[in-house]
DRENFIVO-171532 format. One record per residue (C-alpha): x, y, z; residue in one letter; residue number from 0. Coordinates in steps of 0.1 Angstrom, whole numbers, padded with zeros to 4 digits. Layout:
+-------+-------+-------+------+-----+
:    xx :    yy :    zz : rest :  nr :
+-------+-------+-------+------+-----+
:     X :     Y :     Z :    a : NUM :
...
+-------+-------+-------+------+-----+
# end
This chain:
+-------+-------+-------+------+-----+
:    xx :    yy :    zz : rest :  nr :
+-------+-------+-------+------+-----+
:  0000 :  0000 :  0000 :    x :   0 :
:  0010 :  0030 : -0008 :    x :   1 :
:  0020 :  0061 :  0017 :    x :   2 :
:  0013 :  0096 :  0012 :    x :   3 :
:  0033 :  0119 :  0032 :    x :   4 :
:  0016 :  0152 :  0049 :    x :   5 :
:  0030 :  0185 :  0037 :    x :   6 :
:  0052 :  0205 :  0063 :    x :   7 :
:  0032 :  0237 :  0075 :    x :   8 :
:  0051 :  0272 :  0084 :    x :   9 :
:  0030 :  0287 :  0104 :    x :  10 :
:  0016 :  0257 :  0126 :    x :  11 :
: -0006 :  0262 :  0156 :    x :  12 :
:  0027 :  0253 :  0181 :    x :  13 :
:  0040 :  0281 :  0164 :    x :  14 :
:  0016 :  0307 :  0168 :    x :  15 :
:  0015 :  0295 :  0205 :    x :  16 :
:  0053 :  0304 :  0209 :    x :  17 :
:  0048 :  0338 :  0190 :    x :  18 :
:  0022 :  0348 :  0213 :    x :  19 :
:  0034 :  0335 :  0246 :    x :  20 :
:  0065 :  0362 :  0234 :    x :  21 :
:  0049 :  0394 :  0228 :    x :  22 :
:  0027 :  0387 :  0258 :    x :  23 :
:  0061 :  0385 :  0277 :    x :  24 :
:  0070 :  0418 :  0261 :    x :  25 :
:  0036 :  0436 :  0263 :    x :  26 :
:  0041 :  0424 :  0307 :    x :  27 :
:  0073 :  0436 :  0305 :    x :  28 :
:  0061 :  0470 :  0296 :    x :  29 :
:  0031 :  0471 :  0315 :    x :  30 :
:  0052 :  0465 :  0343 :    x :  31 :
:  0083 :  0488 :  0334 :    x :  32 :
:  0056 :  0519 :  0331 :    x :  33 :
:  0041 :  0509 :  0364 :    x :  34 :
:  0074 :  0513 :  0383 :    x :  35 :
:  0084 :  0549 :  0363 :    x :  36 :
:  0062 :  0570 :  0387 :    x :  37 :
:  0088 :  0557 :  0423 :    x :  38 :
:  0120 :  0556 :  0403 :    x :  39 :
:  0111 :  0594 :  0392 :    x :  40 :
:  0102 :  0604 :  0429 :    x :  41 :
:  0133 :  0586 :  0442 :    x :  42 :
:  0155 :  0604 :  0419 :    x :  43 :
:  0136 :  0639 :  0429 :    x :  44 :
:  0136 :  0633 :  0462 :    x :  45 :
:  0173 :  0624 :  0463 :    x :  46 :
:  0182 :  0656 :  0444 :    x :  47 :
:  0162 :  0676 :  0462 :    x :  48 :
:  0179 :  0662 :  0494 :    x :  49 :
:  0215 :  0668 :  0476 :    x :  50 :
:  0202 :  0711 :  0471 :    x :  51 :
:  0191 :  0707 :  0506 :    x :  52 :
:  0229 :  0697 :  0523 :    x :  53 :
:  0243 :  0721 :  0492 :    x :  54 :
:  0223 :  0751 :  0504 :    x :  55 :
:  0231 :  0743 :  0543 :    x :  56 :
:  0266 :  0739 :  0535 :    x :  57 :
:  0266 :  0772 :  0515 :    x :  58 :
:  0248 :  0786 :  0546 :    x :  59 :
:  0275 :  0773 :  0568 :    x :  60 :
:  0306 :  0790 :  0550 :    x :  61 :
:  0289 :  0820 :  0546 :    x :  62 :
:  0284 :  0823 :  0584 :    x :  63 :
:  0324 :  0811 :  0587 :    x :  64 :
:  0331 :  0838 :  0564 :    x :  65 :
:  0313 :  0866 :  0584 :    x :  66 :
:  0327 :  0851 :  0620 :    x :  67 :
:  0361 :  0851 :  0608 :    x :  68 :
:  0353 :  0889 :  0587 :    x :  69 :
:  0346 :  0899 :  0626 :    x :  70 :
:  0376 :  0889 :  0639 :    x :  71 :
:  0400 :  0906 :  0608 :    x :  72 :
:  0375 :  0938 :  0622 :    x :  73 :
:  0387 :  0931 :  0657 :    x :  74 :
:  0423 :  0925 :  0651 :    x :  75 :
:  0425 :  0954 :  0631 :    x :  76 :
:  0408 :  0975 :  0654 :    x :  77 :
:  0439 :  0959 :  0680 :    x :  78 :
:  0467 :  0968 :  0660 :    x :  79 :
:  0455 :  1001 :  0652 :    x :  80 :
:  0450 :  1007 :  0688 :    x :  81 :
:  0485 :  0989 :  0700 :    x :  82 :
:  0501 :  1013 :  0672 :    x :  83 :
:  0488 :  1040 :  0686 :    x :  84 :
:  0501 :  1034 :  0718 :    x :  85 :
:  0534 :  1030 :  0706 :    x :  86 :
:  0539 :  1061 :  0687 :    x :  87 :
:  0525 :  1074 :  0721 :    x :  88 :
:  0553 :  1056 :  0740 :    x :  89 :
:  0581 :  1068 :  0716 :    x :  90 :
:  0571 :  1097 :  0720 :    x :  91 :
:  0570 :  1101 :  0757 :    x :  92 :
:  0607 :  1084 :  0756 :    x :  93 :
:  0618 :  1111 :  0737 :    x :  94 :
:  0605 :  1139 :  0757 :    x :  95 :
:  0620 :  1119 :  0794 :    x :  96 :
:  0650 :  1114 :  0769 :    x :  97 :
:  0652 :  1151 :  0764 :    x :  98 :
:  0644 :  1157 :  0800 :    x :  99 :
:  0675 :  1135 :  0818 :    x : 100 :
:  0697 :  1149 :  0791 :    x : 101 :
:  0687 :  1184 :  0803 :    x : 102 :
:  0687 :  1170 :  0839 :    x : 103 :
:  0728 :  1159 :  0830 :    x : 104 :
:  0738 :  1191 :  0816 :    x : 105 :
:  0724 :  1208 :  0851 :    x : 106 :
:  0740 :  1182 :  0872 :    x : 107 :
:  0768 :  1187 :  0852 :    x : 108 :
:  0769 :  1225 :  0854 :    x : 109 :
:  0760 :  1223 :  0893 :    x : 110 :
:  0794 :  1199 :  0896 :    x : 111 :
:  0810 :  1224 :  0881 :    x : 112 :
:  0798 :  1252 :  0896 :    x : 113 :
:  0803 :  1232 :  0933 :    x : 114 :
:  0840 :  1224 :  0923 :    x : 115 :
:  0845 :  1257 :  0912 :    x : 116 :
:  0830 :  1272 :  0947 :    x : 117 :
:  0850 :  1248 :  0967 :    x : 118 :
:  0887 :  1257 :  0946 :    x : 119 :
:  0876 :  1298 :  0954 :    x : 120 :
:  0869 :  1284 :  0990 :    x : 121 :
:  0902 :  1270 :  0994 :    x : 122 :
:  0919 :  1300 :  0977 :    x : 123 :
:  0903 :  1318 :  1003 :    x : 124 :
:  0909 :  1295 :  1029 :    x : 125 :
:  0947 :  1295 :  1020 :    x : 126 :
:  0947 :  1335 :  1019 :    x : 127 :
:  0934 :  1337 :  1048 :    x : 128 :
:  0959 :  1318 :  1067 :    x : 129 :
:  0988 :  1336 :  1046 :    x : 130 :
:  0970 :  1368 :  1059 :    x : 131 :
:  0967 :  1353 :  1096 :    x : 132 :
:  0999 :  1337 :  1098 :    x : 133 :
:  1019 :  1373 :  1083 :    x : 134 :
:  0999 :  1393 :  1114 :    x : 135 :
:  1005 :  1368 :  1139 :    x : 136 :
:  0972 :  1353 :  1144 :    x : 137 :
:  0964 :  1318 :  1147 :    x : 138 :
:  0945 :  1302 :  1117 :    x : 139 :
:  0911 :  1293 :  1123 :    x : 140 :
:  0901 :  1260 :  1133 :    x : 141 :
:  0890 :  1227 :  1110 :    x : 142 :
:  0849 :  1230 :  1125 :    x : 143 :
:  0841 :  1263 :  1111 :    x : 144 :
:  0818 :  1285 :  1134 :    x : 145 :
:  0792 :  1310 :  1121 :    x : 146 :
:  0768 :  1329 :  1145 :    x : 147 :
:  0779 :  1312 :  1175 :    x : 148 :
:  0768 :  1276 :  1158 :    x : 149 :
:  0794 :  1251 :  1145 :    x : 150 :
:  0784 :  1243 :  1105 :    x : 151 :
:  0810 :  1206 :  1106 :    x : 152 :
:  0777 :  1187 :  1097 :    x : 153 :
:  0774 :  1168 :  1068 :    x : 154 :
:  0735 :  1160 :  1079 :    x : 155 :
:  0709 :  1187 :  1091 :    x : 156 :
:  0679 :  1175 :  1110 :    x : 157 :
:  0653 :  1206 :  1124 :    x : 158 :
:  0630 :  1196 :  1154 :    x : 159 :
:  0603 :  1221 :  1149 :    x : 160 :
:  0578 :  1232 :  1174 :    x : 161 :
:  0543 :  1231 :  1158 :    x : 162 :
:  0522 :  1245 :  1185 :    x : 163 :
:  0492 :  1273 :  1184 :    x : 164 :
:  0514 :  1301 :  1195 :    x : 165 :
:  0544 :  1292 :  1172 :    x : 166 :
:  0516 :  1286 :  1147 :    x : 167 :
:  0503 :  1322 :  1144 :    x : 168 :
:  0530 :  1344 :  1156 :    x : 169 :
:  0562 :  1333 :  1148 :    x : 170 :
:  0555 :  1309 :  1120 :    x : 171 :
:  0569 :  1334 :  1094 :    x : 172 :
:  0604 :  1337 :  1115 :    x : 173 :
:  0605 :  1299 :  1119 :    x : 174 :
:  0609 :  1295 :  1078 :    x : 175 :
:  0635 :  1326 :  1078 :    x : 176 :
:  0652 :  1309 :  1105 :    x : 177 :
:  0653 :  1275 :  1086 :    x : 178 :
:  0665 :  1289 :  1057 :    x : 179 :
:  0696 :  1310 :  1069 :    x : 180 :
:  0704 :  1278 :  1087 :    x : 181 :
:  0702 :  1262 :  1052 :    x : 182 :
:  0723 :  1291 :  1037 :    x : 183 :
:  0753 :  1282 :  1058 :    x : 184 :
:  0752 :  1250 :  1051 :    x : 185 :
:  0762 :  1249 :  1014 :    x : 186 :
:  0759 :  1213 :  1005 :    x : 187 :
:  0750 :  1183 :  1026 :    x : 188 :
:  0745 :  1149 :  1028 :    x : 189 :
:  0710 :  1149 :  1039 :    x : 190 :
:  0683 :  1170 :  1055 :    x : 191 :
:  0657 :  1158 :  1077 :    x : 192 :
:  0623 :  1176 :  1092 :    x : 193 :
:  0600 :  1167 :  1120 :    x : 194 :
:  0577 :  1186 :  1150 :    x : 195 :
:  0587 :  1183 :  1186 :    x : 196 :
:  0568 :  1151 :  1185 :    x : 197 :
:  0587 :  1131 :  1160 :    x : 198 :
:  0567 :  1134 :  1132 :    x : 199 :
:  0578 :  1137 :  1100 :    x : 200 :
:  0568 :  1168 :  1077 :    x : 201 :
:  0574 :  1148 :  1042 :    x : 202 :
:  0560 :  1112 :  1050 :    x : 203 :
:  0572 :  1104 :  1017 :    x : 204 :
:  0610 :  1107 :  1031 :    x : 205 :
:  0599 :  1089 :  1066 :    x : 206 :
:  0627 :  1074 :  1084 :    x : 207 :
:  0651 :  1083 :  1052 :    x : 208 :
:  0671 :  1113 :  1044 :    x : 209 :
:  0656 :  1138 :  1020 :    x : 210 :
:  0684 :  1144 :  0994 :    x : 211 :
:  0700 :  1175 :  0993 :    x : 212 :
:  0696 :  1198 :  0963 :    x : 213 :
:  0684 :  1232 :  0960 :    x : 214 :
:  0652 :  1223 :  0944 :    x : 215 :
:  0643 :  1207 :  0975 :    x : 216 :
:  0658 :  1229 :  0998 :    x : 217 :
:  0631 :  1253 :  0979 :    x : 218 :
:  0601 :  1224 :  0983 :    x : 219 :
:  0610 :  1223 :  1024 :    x : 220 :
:  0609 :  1256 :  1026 :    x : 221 :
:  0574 :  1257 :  1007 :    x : 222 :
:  0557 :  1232 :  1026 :    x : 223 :
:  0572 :  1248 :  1057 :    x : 224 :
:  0549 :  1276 :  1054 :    x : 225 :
:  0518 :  1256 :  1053 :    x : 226 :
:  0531 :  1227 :  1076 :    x : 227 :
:  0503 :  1224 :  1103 :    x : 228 :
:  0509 :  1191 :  1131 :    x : 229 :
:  0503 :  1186 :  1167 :    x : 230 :
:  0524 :  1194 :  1190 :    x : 231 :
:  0525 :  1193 :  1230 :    x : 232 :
:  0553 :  1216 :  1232 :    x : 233 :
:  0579 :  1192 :  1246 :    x : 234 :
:  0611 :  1189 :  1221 :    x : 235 :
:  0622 :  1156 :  1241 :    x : 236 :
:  0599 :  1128 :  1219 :    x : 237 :
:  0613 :  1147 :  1187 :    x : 238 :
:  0648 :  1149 :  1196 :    x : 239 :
:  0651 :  1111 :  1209 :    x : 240 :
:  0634 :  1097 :  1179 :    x : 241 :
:  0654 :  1122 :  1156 :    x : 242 :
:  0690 :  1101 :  1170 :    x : 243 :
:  0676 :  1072 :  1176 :    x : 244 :
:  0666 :  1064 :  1139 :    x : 245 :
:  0693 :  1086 :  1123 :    x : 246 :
:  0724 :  1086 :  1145 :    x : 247 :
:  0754 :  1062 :  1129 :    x : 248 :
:  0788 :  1069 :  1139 :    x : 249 :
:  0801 :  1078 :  1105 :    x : 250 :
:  0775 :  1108 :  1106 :    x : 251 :
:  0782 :  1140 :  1117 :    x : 252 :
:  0747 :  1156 :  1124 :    x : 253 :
:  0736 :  1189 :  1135 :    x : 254 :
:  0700 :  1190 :  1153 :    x : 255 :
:  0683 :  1221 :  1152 :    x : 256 :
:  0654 :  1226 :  1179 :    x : 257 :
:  0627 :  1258 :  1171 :    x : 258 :
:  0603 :  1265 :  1194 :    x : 259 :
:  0588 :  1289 :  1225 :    x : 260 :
:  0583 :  1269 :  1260 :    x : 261 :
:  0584 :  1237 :  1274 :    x : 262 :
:  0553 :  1223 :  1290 :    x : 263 :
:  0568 :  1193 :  1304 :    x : 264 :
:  0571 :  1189 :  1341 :    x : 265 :
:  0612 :  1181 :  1346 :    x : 266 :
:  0640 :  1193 :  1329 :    x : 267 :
:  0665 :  1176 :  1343 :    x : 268 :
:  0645 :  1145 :  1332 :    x : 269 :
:  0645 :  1158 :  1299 :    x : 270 :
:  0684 :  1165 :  1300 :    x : 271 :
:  0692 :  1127 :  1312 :    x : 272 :
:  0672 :  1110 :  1281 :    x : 273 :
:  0689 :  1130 :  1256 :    x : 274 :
:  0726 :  1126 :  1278 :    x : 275 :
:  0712 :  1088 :  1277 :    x : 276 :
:  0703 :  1085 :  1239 :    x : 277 :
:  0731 :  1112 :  1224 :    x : 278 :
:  0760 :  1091 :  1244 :    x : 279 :
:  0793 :  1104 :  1240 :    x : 280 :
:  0820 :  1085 :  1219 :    x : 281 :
:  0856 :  1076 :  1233 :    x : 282 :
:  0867 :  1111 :  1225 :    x : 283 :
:  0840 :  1128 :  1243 :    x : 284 :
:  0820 :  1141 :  1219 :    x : 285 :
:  0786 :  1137 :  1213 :    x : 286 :
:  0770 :  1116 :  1184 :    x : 287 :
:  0746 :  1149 :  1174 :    x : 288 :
:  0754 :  1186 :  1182 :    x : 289 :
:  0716 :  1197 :  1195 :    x : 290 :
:  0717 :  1238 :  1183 :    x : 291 :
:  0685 :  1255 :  1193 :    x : 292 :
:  0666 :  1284 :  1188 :    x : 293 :
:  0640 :  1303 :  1217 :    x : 294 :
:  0616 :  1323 :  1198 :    x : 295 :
:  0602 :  1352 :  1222 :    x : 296 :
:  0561 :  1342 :  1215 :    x : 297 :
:  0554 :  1339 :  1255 :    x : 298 :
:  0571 :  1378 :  1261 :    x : 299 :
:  0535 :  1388 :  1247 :    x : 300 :
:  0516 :  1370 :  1277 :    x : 301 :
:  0527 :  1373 :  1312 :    x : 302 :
:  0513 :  1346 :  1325 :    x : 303 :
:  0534 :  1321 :  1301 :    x : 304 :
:  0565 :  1337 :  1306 :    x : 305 :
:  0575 :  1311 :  1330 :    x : 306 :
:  0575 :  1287 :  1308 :    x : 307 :
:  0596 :  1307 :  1277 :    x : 308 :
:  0620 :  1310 :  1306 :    x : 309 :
:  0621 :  1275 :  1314 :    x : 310 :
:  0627 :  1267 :  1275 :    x : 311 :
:  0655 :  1292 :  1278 :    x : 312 :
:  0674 :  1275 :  1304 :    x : 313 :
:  0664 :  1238 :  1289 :    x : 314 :
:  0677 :  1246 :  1253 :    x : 315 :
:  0710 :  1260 :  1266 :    x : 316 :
:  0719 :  1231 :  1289 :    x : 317 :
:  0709 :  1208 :  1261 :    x : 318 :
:  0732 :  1227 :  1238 :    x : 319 :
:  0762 :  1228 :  1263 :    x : 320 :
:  0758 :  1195 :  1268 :    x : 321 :
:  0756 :  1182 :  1237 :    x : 322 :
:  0783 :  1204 :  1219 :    x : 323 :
:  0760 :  1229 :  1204 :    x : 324 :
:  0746 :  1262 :  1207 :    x : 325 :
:  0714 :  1279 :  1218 :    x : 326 :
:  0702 :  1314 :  1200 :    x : 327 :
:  0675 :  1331 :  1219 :    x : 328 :
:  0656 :  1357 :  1197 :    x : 329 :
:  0647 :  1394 :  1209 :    x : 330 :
:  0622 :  1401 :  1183 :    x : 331 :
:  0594 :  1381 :  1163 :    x : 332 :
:  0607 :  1404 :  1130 :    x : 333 :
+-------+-------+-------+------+-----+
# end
């Protein structure tokens, strides 16, 4: 018997099955791909958006940086210019004390002088006189030269000044004539010294220390002389004791000048043994301080006080027996 064989079809059911089955994959592939667009978009935005977000904060960030650090150049500047300022003020206060101690040298320097010229005339003079002495016959005056009654050896000056009422408002204009004749025959020293008859200082700048000697300051003392208002009890004793005590050393040749009117205090002789006691004398005799003093005549104006101007009197010259001085009492308050 014979076989027929069936023709081969193209397009066969299996394969319009397969065709299908594929563009149905596709097609769900798309369906699905458009489905999922809408998150991925608002991912992406929302991921930019956070990226501007950190971009605009840091931004922010450095700008406030920048303005914080723009305050402090401000500031800095502000410092220097100041700090500048106070330099070119400095330099030029340095030149004007540099200008000052150079004119303060040339006067120190003119003063020496002038002192080494004053003591070469003084011992021209000194060397004439004794020429002059010797051809006459007389003898040459001693080393401790004596003016007024009042030896002027002293290379220290110390005035114990009474500061009472009565010294106060009548002879208070004497009392700074009186100081500064003493001054005047004393032409340099070592150091000057002022207190009341109580031992207190009239410069408390200079307390317990020597005031230097120059004639500026000779003019200040004066000055504040005349205006000088302290307590006093009228009793020299407590200024005279403190006065050695604090600046008696036994390479100092001190002169102690006492100014007052009366002496209220009950005992002289007590008076005398405390100064005998605190001025001892050295192995030659001589006492550490000469105590000069001068009795101003205040108490002549009232009778009843006139007892004790006279006990003054007699106090302030056994003082300056005693202790290798001199006692000047005063007529007049003029």
């Amino acid at each position: 018997m014979k076989k027929h064989r069936r023709g081969i079809e193209m397009f066969s059911m299996s394969f319009l099955d397969v065709i299908s089955c594929g563009f149905g994959a596709v097609i769900l592939l798309l369906v699905l791909s458009l489905a999922l667009e809408p998150a991925t978009v608002q991912k992406i935005t929302e991921d930019l958006r956070g990226l501007i977000t950190q971009r605009n904060d840091a931004r922010d960030q450095h700008i406030q940086e920048s303005q914080a650090l723009s305050g402090e150049l401000a500031g800095t500047v502000s410092r220097i210019s100041a700090i500048s300022k106070q330099i070119n003020t400095l330099k030029r206060q340095f030149e004007i004390e540099t200008a000052r101690a150079s004119g303060a040298e040339s006067t120190i320097l003119k003063e020496k002088l002038k002192a080494d010229d004053l003591k070469a005339v003084q011992q021209r003079l000194s060397e004439e006189m004794r020429r002059l002495l010797s051809q006459s016959g007389s003898k040459p005056p001693p080393n401790n030269a004596v003016i007024g009654g009042i030896p002027v050896d002293s290379e220290y000056i110390i005035f114990i000044v009474d500061t009472s009422g009565s010294m106060q408002s009548l002879a208070w204009p004497l009392v700074v004539r009186k100081v500064e004749e003493v001054l005047s025959i004393y032409p340099a020293v070592k150091g000057i010294q002022v207190m009341n008859d109580m031992g207190r200082y009239m410069l408390e700048t200079y307390k317990d220390r020597w005031i230097p000697d120059s004639s500026a300051r000779r003019k200040a003392i004066v000055d504040r002389i005349k205006t000088w208002k302290s307590f006093s009890n009228s009793s020299p004793v407590e200024g005279v004791v403190a006065a050695i005590r604090k600046f008696y050393r036994a390479d100092r040749r001190i002169s102690l000048y006492i100014f007052g009117d009366d002496f209220t205090g009950s005992n002289m002789d007590d008076v005398i043994e405390e100064v005998a006691r605190i001025n001892a004398k050295d192995t030659h005799g001589k006492p550490r301080v000469r105590v000069h003093a001068f009795g101003f005549p205040v108490l002549f104006l009232d009778d009843r006080a006139r007892k004790n101007l006279t006990r003054f009197a007699h106090l302030m010259r056994l003082l300056a027996e005693n202790n290798a001085g001199s006692f000047v009492g005063l007529n007049s308050l003029k």
